[in-house]
N, CA, C and O atoms as a GROMACS GRO file, in nm:
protein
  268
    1UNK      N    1  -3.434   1.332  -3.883
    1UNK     CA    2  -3.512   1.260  -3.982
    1UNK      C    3  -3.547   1.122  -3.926
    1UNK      O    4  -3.457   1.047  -3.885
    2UNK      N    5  -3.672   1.089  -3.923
    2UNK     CA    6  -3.722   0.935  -3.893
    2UNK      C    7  -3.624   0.828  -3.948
    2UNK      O    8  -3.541   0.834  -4.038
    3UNK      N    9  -3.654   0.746  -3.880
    3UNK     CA   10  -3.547   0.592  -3.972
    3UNK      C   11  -3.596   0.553  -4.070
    3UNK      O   12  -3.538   0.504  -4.167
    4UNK      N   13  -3.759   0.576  -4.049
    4UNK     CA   14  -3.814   0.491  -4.205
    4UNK      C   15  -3.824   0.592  -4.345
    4UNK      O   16  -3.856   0.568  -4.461
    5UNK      N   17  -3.776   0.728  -4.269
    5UNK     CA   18  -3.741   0.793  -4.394
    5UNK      C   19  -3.588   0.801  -4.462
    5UNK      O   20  -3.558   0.828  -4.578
    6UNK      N   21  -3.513   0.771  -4.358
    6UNK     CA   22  -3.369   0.725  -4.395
    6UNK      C   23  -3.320   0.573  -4.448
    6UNK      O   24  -3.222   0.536  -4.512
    7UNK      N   25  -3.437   0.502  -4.390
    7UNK     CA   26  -3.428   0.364  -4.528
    7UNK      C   27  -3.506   0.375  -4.617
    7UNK      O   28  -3.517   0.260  -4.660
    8UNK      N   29  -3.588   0.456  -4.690
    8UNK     CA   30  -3.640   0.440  -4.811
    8UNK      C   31  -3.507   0.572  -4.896
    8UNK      O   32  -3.444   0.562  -5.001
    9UNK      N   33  -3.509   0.667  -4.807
    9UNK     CA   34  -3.361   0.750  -4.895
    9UNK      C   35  -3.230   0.663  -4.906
    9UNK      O   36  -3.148   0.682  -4.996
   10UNK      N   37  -3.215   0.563  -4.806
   10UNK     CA   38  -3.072   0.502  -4.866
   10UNK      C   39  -3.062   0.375  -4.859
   10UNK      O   40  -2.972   0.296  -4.830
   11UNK      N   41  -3.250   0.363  -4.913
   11UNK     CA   42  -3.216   0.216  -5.011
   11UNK      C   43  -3.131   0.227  -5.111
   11UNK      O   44  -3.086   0.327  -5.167
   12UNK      N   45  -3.105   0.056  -5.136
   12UNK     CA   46  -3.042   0.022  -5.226
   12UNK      C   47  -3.209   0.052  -5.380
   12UNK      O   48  -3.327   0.019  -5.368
   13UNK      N   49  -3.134   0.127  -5.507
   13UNK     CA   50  -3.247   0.191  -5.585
   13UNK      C   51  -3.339   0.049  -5.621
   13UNK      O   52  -3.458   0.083  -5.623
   14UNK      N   53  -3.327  -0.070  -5.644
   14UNK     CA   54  -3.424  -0.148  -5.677
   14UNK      C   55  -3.526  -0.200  -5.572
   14UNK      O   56  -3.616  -0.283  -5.588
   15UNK      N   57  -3.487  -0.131  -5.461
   15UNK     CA   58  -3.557  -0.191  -5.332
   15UNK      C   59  -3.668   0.018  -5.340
   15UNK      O   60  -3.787   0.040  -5.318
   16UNK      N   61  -3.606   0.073  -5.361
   16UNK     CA   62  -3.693   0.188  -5.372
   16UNK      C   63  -3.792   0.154  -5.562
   16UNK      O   64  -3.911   0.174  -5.590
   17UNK      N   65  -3.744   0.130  -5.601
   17UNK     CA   66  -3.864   0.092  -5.715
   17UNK      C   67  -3.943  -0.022  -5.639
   17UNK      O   68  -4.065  -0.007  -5.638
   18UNK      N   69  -3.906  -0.100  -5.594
   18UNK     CA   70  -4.030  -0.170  -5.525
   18UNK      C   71  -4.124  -0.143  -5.447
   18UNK      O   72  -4.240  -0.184  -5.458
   19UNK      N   73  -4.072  -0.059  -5.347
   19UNK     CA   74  -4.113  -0.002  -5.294
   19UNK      C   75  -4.251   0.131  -5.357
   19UNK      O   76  -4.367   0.165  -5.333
   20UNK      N   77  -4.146   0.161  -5.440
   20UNK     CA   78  -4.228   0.293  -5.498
   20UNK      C   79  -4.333   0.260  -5.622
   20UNK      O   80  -4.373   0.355  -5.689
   21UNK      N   81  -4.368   0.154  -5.647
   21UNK     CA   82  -4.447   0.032  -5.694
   21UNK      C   83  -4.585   0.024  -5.602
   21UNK      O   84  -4.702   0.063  -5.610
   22UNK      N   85  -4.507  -0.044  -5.518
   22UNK     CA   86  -4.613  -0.076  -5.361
   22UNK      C   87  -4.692   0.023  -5.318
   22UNK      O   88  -4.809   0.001  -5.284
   23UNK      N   89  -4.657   0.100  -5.315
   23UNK     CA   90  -4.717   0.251  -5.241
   23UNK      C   91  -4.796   0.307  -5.368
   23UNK      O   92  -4.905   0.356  -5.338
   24UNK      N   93  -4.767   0.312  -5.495
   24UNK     CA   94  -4.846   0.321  -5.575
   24UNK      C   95  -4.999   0.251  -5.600
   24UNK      O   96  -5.108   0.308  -5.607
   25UNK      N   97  -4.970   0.130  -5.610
   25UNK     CA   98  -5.046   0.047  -5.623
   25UNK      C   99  -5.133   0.031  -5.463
   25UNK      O  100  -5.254   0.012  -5.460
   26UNK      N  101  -5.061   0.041  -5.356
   26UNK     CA  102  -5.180   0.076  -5.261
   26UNK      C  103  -5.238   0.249  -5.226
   26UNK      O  104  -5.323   0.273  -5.139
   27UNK      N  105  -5.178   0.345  -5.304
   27UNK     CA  106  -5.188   0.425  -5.249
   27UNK      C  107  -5.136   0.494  -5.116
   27UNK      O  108  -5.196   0.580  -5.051
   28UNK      N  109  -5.005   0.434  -5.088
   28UNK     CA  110  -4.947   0.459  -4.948
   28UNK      C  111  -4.824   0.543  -5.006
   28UNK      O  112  -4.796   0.564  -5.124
   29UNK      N  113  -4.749   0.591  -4.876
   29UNK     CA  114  -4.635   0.686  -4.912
   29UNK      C  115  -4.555   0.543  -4.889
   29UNK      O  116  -4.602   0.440  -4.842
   30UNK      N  117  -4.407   0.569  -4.943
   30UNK     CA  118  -4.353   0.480  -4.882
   30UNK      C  119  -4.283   0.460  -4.747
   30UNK      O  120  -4.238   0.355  -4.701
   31UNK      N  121  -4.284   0.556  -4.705
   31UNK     CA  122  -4.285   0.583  -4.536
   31UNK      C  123  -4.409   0.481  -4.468
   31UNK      O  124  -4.400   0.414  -4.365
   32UNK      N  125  -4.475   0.487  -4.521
   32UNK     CA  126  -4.636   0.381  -4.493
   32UNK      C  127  -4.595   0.260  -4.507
   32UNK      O  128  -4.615   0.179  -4.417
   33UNK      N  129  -4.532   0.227  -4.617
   33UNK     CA  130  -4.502   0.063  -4.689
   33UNK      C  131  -4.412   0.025  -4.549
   33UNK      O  132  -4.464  -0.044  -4.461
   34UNK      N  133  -4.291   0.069  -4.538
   34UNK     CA  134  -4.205   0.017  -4.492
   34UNK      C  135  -4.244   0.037  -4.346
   34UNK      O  136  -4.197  -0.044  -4.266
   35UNK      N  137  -4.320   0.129  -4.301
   35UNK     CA  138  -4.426   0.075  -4.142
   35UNK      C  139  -4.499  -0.038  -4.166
   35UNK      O  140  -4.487  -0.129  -4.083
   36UNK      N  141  -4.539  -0.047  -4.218
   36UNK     CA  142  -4.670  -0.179  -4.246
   36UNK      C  143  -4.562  -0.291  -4.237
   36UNK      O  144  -4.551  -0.386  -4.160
   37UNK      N  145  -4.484  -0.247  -4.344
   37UNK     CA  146  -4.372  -0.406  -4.335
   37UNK      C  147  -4.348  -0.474  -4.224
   37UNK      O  148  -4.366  -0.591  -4.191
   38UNK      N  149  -4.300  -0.374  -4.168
   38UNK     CA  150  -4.220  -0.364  -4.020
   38UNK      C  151  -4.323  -0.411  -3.923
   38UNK      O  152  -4.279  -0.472  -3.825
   39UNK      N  153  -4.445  -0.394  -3.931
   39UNK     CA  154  -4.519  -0.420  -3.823
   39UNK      C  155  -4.607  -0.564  -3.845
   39UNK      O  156  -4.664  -0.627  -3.756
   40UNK      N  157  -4.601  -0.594  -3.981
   40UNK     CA  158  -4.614  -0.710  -3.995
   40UNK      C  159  -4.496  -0.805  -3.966
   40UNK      O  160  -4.507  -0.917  -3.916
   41UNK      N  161  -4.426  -0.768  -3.989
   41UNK     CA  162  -4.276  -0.882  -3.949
   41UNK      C  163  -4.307  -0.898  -3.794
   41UNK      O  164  -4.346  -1.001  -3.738
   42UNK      N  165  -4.275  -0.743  -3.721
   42UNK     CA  166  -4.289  -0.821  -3.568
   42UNK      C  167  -4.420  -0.869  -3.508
   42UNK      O  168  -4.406  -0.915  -3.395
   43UNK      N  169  -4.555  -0.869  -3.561
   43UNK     CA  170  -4.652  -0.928  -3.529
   43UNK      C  171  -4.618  -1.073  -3.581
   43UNK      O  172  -4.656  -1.161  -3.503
   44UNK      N  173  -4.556  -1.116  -3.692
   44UNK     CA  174  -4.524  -1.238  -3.708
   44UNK      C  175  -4.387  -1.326  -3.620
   44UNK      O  176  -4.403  -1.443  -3.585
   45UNK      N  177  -4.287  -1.269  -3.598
   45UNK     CA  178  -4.241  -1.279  -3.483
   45UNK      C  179  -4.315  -1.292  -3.329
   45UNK      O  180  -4.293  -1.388  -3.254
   46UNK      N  181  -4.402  -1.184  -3.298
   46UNK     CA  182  -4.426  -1.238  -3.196
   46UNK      C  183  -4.522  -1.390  -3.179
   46UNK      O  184  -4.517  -1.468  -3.084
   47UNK      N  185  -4.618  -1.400  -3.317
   47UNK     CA  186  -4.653  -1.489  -3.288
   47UNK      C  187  -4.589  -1.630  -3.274
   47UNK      O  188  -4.626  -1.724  -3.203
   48UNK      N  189  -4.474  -1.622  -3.368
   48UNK     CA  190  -4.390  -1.731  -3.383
   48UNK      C  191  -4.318  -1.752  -3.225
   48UNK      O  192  -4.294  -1.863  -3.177
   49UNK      N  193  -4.289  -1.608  -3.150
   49UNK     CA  194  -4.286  -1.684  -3.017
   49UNK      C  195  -4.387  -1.689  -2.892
   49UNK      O  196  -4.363  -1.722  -2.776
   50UNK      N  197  -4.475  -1.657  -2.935
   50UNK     CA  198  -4.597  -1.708  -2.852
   50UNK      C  199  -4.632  -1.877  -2.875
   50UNK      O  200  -4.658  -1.955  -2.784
   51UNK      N  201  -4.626  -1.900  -2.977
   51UNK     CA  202  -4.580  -2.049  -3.038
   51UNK      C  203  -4.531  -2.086  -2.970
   51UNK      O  204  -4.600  -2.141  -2.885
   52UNK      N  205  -4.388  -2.089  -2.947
   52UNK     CA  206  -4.265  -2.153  -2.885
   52UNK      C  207  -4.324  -2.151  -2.777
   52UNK      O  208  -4.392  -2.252  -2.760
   53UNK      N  209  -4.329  -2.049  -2.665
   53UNK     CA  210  -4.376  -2.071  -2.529
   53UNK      C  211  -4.484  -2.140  -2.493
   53UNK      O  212  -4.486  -2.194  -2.382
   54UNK      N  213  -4.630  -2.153  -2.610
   54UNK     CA  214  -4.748  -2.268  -2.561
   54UNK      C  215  -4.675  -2.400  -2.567
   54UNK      O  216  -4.693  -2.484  -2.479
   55UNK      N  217  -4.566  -2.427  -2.701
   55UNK     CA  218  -4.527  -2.567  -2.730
   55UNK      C  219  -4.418  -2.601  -2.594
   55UNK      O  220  -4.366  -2.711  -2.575
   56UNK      N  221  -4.397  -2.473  -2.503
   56UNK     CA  222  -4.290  -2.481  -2.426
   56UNK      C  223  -4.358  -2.551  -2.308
   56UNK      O  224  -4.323  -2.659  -2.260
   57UNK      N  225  -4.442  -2.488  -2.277
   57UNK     CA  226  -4.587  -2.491  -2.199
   57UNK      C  227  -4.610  -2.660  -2.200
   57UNK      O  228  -4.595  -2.740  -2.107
   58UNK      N  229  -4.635  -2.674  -2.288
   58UNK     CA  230  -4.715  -2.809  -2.331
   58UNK      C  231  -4.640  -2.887  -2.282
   58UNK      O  232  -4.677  -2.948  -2.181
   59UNK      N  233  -4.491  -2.914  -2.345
   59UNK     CA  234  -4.385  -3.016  -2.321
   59UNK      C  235  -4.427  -3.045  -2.180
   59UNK      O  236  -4.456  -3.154  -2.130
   60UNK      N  237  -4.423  -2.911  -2.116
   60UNK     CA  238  -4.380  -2.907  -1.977
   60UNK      C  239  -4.538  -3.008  -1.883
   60UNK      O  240  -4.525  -3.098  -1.801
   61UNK      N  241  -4.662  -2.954  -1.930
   61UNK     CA  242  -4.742  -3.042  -1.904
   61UNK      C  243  -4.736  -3.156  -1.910
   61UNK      O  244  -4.752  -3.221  -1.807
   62UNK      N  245  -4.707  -3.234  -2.058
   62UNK     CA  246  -4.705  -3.357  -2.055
   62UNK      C  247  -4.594  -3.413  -1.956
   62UNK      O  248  -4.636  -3.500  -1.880
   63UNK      N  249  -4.450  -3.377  -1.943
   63UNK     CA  250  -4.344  -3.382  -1.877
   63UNK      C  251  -4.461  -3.431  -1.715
   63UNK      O  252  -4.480  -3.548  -1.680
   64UNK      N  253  -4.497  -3.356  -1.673
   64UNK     CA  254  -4.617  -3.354  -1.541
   64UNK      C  255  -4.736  -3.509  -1.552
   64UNK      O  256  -4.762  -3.599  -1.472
   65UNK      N  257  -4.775  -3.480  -1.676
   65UNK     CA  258  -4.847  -3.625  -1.682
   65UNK      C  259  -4.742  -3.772  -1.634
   65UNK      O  260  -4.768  -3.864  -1.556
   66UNK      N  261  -4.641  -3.748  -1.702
   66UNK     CA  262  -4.540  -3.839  -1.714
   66UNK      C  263  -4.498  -3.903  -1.615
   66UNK      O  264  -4.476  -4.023  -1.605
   67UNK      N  265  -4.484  -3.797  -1.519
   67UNK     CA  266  -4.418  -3.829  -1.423
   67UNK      C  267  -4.514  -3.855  -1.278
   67UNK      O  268  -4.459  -3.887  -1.173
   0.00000   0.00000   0.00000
């Protein structure tokens, strides 16, 4: 069995009414919801460290001006 079908079976039940809400209201299974979730979290992660590494980047430039 997939994982994202083994966390919507052993959610905790108010996290499956939310769920089963969501998927209603978009028309998704909840196998769908909790992909989408998931792939929005690590697209937001990665950007948060693509972040870090330009601001890493940068330091390091100015560090170069500086000196």
């Amino acid at each position: 069995m997939p994982i994202t079908e083994r966390i919507v079976i052993d959610a905790d039940p108010s996290i499956k009414k939310m769920l089963s809400e969501i998927s209603k209201e978009y028309g998704k299974t909840m196998k769908d919801v909790v992909c989408s979730l998931i792939e929005s979290k690590y697209k937001e992660l990665q950007l948060r460290k693509q972040g870090e590494i330009s601001e890493y980047l940068l330091n390091l430039s100015l560090e170069d001006l500086k000196n």
